[in-house]
GUBAFI-373620 format. One record per atom (N, C-alpha, C): residue in one letter; x negated, y, z. Coordinates in steps of 0.1 Angstrom, whole numbers, plus 5000, padded with zeros to 4 digits. Layout:
REM residues N
AXYZ ...
//
This chain:
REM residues 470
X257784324102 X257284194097 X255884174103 X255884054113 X254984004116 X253883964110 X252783934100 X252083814091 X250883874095 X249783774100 X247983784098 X247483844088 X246583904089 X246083884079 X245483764068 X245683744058 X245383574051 X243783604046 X243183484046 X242183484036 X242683514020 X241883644018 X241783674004 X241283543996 X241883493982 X240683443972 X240883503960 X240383483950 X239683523936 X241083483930 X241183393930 X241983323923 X242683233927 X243783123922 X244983103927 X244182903924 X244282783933 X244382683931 X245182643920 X244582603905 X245282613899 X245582423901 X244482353904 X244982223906 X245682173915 X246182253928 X247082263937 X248282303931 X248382373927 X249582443918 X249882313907 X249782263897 X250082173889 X250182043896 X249482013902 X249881903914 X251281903919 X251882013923 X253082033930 X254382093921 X253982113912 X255082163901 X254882013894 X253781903889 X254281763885 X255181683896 X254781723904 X255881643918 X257281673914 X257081813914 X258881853910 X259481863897 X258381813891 X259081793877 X259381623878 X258881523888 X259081373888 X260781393885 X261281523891 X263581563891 X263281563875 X263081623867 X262781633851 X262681473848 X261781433852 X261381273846 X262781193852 X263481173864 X264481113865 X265681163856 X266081263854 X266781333846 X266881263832 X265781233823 X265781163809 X265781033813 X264880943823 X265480813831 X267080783829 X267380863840 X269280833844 X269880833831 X269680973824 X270380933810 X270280923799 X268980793796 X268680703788 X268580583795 X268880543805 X268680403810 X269280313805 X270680343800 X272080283797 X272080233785 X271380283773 X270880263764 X270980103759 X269880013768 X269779883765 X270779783769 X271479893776 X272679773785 X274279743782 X274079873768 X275579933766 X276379863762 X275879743750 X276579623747 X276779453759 X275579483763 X276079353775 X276479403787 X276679603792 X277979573803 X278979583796 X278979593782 X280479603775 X281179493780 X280679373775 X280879203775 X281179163789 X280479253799 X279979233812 X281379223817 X281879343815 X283179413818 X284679423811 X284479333801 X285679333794 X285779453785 X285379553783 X285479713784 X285879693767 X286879793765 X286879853747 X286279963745 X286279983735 X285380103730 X285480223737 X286380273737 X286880393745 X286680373761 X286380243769 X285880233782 X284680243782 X283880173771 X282380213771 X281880343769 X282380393761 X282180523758 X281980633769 X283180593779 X283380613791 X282480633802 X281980513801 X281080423811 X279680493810 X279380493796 X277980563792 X278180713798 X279780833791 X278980953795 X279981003810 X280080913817 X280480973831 X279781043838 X278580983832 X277481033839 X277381183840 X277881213832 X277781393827 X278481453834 X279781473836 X280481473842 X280181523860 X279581373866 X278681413877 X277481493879 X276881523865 X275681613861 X276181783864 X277281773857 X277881943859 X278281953871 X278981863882 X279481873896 X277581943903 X276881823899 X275481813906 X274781973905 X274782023891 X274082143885 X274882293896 X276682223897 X277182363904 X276482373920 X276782233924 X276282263937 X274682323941 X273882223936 X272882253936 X272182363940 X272582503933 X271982623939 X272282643952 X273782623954 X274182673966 X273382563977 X272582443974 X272382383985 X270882413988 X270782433977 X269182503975 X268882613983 X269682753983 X269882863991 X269882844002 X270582744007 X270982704026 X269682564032 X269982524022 X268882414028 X267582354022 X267382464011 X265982474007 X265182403993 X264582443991 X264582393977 X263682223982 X262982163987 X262982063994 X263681923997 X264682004005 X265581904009 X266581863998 X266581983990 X267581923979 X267181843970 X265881883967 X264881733959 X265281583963 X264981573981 X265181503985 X266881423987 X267781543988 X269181453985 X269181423969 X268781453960 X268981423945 X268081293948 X267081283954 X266281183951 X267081013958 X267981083971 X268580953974 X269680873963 X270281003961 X271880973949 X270880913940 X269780893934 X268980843921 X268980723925 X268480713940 X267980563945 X269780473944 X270480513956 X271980483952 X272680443939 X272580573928 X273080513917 X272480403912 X270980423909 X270080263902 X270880163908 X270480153924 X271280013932 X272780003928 X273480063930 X274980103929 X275580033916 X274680073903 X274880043891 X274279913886 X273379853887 X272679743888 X273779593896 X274379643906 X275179523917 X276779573911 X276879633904 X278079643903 X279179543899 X280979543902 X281279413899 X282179453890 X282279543887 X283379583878 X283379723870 X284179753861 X283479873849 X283979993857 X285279953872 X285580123874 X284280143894 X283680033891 X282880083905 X281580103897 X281180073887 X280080103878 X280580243872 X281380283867 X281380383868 X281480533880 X282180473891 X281480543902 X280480533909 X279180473904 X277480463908 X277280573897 X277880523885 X277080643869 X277380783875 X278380853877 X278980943882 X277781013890 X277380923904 X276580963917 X275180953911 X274680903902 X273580903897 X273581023885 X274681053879 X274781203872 X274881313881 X275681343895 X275181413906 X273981443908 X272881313908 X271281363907 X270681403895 X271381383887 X270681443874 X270881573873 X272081653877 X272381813877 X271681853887 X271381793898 X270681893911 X268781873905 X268681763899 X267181753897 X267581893881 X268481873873 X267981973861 X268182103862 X268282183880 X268682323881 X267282353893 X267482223902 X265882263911 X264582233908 X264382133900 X262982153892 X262382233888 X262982273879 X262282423873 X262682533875 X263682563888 X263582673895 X262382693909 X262082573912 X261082533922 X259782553915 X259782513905 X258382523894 X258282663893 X258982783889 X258882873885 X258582963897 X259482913908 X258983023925 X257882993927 X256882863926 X255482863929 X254282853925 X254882873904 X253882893896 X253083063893 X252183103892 X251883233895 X251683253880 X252083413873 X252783443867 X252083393848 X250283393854 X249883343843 X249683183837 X250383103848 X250982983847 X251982923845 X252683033842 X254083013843 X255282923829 X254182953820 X255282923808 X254382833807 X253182753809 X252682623808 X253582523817 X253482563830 X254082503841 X255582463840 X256482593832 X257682533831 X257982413820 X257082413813 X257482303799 X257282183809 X256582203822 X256482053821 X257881983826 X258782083826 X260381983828 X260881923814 X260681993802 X261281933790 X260281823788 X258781823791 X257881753791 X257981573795 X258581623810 X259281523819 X260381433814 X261181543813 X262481473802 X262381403799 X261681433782 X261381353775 X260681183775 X259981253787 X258881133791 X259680993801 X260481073805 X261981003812 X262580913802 X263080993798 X263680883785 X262580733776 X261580803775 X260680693768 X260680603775 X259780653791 X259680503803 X260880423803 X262580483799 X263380393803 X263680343798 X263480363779 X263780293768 X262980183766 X261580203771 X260480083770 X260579993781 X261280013797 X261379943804 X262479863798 X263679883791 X264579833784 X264179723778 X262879763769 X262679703758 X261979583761 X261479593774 X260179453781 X261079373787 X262279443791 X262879363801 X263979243792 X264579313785 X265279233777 X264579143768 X262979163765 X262079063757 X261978933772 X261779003780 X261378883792 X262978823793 X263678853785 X264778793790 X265278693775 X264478713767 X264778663759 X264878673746 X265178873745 X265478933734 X267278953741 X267778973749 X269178943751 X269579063760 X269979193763 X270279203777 X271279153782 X272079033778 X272778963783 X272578853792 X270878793793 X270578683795 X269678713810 X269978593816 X269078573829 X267878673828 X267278703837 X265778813842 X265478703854 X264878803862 X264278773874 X265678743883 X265278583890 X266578533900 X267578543897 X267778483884 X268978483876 X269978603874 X269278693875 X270178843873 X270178903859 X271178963851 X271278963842 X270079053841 X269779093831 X268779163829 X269179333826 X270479323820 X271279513820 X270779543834 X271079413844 X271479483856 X269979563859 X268879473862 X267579493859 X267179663851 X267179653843 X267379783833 X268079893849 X268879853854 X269180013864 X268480003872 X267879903880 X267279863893 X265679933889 X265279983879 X264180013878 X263980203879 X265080183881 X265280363884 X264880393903 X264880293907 X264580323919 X263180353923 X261980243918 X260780303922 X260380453911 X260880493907 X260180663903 X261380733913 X262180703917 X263280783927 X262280803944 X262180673945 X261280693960 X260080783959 X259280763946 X258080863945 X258681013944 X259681033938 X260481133939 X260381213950 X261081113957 X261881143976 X260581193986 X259681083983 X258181093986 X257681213984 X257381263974 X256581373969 X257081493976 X258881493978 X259481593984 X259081603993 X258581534005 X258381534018 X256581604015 X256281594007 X254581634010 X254181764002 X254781803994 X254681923988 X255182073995 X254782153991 X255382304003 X256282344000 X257082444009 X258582474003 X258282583995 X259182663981 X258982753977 X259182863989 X257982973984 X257683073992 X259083173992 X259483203981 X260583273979 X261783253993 X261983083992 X262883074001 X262183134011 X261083034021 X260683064030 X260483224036 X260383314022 X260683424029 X262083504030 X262783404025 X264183434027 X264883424039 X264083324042 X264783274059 X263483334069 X262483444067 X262083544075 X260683404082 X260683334073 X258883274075 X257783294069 X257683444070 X256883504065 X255383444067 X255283394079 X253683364076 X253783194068 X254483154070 X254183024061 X254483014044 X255183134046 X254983164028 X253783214029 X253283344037 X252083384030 X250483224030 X251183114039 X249882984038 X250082964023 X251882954021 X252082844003 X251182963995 X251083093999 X251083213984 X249383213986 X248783183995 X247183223998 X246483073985 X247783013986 X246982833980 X247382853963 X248282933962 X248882893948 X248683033944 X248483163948 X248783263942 X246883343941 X246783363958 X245083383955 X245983533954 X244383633959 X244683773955 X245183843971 X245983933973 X246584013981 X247583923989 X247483853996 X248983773999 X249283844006 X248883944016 X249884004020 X250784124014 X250284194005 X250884243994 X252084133987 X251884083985 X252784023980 X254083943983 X253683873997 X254583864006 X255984004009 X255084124009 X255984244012 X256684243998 X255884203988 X256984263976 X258084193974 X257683973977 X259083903976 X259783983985 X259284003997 X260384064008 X261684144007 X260984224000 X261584373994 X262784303980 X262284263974 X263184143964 X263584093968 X263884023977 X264783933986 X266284043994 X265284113999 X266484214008 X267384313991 X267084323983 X267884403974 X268684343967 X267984223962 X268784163950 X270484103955 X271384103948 X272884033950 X272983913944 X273683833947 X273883693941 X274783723924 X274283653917 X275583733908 X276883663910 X277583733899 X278683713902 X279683673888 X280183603885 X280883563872 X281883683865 X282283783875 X282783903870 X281884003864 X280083983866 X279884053855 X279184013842 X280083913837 X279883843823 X281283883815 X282083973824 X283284053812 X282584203809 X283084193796 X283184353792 X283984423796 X283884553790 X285184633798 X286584603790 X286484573778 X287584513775 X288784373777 X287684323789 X288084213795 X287684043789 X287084053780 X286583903778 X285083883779 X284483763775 X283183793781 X281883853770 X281183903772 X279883963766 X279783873755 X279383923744 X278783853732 X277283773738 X276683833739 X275483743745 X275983603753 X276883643762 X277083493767 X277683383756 X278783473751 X279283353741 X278583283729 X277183363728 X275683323718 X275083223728 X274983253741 X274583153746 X274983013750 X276683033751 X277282933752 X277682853734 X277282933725 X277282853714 X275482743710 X274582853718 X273582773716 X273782613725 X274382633735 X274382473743 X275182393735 X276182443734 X277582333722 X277082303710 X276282373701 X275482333694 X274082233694 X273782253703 X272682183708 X273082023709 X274382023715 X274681863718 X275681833705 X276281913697 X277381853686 X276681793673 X274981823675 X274481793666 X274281673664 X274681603677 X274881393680 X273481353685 X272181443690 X271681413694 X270881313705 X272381293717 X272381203729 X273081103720 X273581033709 X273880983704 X272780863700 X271880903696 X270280843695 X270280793705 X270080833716 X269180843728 X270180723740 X271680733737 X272580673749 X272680563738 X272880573722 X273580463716 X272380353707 X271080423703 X270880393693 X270380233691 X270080173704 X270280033702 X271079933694 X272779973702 X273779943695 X274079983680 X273780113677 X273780193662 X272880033655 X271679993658 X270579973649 X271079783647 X272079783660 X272479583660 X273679623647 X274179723648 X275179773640 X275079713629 X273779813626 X273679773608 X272479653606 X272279553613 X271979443609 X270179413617 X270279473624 X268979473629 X269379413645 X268079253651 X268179193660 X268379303670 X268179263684 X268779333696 X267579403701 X266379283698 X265179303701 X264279413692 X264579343676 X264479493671 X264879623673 X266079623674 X267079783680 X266279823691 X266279763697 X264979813715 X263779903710 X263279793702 X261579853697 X262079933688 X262979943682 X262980073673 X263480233683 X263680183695 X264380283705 X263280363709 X262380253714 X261380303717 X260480363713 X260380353697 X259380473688 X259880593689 X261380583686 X261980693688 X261480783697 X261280733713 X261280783721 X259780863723 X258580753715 X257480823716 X257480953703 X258080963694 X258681063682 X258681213692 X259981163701 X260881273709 X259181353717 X258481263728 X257581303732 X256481393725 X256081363714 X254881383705 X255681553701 X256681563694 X257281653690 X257781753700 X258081743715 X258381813723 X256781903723 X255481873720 X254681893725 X254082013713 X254181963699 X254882043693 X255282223695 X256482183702 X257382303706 X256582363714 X255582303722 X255282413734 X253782493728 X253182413716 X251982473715 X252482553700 X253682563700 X253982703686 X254682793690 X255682763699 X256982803705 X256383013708 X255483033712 X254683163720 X253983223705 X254083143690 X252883163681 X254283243669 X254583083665 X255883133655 X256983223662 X257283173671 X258783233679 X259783153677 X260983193684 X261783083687 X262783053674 X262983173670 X264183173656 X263883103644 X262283133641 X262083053630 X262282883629 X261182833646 X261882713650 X263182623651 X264082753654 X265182673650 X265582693642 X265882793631 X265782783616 X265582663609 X264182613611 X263282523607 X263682383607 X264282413624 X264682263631 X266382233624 X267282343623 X268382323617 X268782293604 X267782303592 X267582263582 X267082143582 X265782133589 X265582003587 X266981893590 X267681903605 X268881833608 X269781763599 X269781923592 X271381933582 X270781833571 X269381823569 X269181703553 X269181543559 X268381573569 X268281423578 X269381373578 X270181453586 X271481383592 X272881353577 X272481443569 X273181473555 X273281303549 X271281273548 X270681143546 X271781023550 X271581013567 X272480933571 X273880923569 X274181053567 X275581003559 X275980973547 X275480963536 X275180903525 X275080793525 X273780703534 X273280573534 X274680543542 X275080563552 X276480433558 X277380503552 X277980603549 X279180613538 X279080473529 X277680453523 X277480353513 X277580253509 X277180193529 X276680073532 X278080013530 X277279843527 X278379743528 X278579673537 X279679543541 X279779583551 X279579363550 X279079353564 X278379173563 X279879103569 X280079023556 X281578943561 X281578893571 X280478823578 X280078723586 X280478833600 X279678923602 X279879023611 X281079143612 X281379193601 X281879293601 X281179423602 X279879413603 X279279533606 X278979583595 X278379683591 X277879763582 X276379663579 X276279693568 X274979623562 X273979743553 X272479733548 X272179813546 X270779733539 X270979643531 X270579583521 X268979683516 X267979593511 X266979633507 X266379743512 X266479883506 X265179943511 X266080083520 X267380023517 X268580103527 X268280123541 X268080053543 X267479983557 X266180113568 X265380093557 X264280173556 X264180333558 X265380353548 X265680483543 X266180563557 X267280463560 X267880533575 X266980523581 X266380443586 X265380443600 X264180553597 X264080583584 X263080703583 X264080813589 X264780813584 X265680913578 X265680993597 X266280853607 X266780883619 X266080983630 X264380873624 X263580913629 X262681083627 X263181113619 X263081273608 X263781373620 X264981303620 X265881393623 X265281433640 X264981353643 X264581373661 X263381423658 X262481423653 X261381543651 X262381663649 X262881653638 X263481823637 X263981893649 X264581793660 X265281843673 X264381863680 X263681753682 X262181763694 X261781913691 X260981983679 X260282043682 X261082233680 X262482213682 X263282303676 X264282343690 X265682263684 X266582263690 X266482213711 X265782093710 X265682023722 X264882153734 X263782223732 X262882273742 X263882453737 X263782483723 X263982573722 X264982693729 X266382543733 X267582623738 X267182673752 X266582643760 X266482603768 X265382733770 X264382753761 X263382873767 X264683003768 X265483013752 X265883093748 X267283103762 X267383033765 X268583033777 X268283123790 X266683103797 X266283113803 X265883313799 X264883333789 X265083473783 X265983583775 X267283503771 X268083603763 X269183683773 X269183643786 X270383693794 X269283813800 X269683943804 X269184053814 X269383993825 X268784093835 X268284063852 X269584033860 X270984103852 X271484123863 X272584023860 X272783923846 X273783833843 X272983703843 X271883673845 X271183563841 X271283413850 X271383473864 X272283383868 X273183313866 X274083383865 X275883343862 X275983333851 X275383333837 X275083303827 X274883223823 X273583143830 X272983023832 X274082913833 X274582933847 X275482843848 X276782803838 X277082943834 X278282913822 X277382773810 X276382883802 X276282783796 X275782663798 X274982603812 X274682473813 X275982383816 X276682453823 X277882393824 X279182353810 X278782423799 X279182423786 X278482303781 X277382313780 X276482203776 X276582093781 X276582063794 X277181923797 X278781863794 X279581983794 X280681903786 X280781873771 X280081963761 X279881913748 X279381803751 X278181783761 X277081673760 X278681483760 X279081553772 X280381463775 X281381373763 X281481523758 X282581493745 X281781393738 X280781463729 X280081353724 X279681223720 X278781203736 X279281103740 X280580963742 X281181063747 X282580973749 X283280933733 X283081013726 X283781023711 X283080923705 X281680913701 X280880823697 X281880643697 X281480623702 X282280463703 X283180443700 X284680493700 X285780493690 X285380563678 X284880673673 X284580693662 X283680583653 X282780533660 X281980413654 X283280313649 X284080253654 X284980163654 X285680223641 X286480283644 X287680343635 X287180403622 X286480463623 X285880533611 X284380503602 X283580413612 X282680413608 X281180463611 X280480443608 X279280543613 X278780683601 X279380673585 X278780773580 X280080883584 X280980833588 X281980933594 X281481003606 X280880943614 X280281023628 X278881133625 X278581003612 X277081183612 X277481273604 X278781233593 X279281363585 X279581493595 X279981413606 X280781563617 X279281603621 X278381553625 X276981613632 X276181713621 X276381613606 X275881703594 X276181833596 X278081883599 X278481953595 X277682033609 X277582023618 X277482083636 X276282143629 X275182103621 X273682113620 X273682253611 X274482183599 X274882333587 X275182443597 X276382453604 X276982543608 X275782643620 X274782533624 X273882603636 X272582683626 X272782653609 X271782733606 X272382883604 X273482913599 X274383023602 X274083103614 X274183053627 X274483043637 X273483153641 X271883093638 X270983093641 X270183233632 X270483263620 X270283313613 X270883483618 X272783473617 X273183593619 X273283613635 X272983573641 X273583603658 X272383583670 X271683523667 X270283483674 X269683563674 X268683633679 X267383773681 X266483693685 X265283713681 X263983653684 X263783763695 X263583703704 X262483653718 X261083683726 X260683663713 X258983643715 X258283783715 X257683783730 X256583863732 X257283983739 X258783963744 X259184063751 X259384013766 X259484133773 X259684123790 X261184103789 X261684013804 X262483963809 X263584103810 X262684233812 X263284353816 X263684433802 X263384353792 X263584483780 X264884403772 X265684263777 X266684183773 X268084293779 
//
């Protein structure tokens, strides 16, 4: 191996380093974007489109669908063509879907934009914070990775409040004229494009992870990215990715069986933490809760601005998680968070079990301080997930697997979790119809009870152990 010797430093650019791990977390902030955008629009492309319940339903979680295609590829594109460039193809499919879904003329070419815009949601939610983590140095590491749940979150707020301005500038309507007589839903996607270009942008100016680069034997331009972000011995260090690079094997999905032939208990703990995570109806909030809030008797424009507290709730609470998460540990949090769920969500089913229903509309009604009670009630419940369930699964996903399954692990259960996330989704909207809404949180009630069990006998706390002692 060829390399210079590098300038030694003290220490590692830590404002270089956070600079470039926010860039790649902008894939995190598109991520909650793409799948909260839909939110404000879900009743006027209903109308838009002719669509019944079960097409909407549709319409909203296709996206997912393209998320888990996006999440498989992803590594493998990442491996061959760099963690970079793949930012950069996620970052086009973002620009594409916005455009794509915004001009659309019909509910089945709108659903193949949602689709290609869920494509970029899987490749931004597997290279972000694998990119974050190859160029964060080791004592920055668990600050640096929050900032993808961070992102998320913060994704989702921007899109729910762009929702919320756009449809006031329109009227209070997202059915109604915007800018150059365009509806304004449409508007609502078209704004996914300018954080996509900063996206695309940022890719082109930021360094490639060193890992790769010394994968593909560019040894001295990893040791430039490791002299800026790491500080200390870089040529030492360079030799040790090296040496890690030449040993390690890709995993492999055959070692997630036992010798008995089914798969490891750990994985199936892990694949219950993702199914759990999404059965609790939490994207339910987040994709429907506009429509939920016109439901029970609240304007359009209300439902918006009440989306949007929500959204600042989810933020404040994510934040929460990251500054106890290392103090309490992870079990008690979700303990904590699954109790709280199970009363919240319990709440809600009680109040629309109850509710009556407005002749005039047909909708559910929620009379005097009923009203109140839910919208506490909703807003309760997304604290309990924010600072619990939402970041929690997700550390715990990343630490519960060993060195040599964690890979192929990973993928089982992200790929689990976007199809609960799917079902859910899709179920929502005919369930609302047919049954009702205290019928849809009775089933989430039950998801929330069953995760304190869950959590209690089969979960192992986490905290304060090495990657190597799992």
């Amino acid at each position: 191996m060829n390399v210079r010797e590098p300038v030694i430093t003290k220490k590692p650019n830590a404002t270089f380093v956070v600079l470039i791990a926010g860039a790649a977390a902008l894939g995190g902030f598109l991520f909650g974007f793409d799948t909260a955008v839909i939110n404000g629009a879900v009743s006027a492309l209903s109308k838009a489109f002719h669509a019944d319940s079960v097409m909407t339903g549709f319409a909203v979680a296709c996206a997912l669908l393209g998320s888990a295609l996006g999440a498989f590829v992803a590594g493998p594109i990442a491996d061959r063509q760099g963690r970079l460039r793949t930012m950069m193809i996620a970052a086009i499919l973002f620009i594409l879907g916005g455009i794509g879904s915004g001009i659309a003329f019909g509910i089945w070419d709108f659903i193949f934009w949602r689709i290609l815009g869920g494509v970029a949601v899987g490749m931004a939610s597997v290279i972000a914070p694998a990119y974050i983590a190859e160029v964060a140095p080791a004592q920055l590491r668990g600050r640096l990775g929050s900032l993808q749940q961070l992102a998320i979150v913060t994704g989702i707020f921007i899109a729910l409040l762009c929702d919320y301005f756009i449809a006031l500038g329109a009227g209070g309507s997202a059915e109604a004229p915007f800018w150059f007589g365009i509806s304004a839903w449409r508007w609502m996607f078209f704004t996914e494009v300018p954080p996509a270009i900063v996206y695309g942008v940022s890719a082109l100016l930021i360094p490639e992870s060193p890992r790769y680069l010394i994968a593909q034997r560019r040894y001295q331009d990893a040791a430039n990215v490791l002299e800026k972000v790491e500080g200390g011995d870089v040529q030492a260090k360079v030799e040790e990715i090296r040496l890690t690079v030449l040993t390690e094997r890709k995993p492999r999905f055959s070692d997630l069986l036992s010798r008995s032939g089914g798969l490891l208990p750990i994985v199936w703990i892990g694949m219950g933490l993702s199914v759990l995570q999404q059965f609790v109806g939490i994207n339910v909030i987040f994709y429907y809760s506009s429509v939920l809030w016109q439901a029970v008797g609240f304007s359009e424009k209300d439902s918006l601005l009440i989306t949007v507290i929500t959204g600042i709730v989810n933020i404040v609470t994510t934040f929460i998680a990251i500054a106890f998460v290392d103090k309490f540990g992870r079990k008690p949090l979700l303990m904590l968070g699954s109790i709280g769920m199970t009363i919240t969500l319990g709440t809600l089913t009680v109040v629309f079990g109850h509710a009556g229903i407005n002749p005039a509309t047909g909708t559910p009604s929620l009379p005097g301080s009923l009203g109140i009670i839910a919208l506490i009630a909703a807003n309760l419940y997304v604290v309990c997930f924010g600072f619990s369930w939402g970041p929690i699964v997700w550390v715990l996903l990343g630490e519960m697997f060993n060195n040599r399954i964690r890979g192929a692990a990973l993928s089982v259960a992200a790929a689990v979790q976007w199809i609960a996330n799917f079902l859910v989704s899709t179920t929502f909207p005919p369930l609302l119809k047919s049954f009702g809404l205290g019928s849809a949180y009775g089933i989430y009630t039950v998801a929330s009870a069953i995760s304190i069990f869950f959590v209690a006998f089969l979960v192992r706390e986490t905290k304060g152990k090495e990657l190597e002692q799992m």
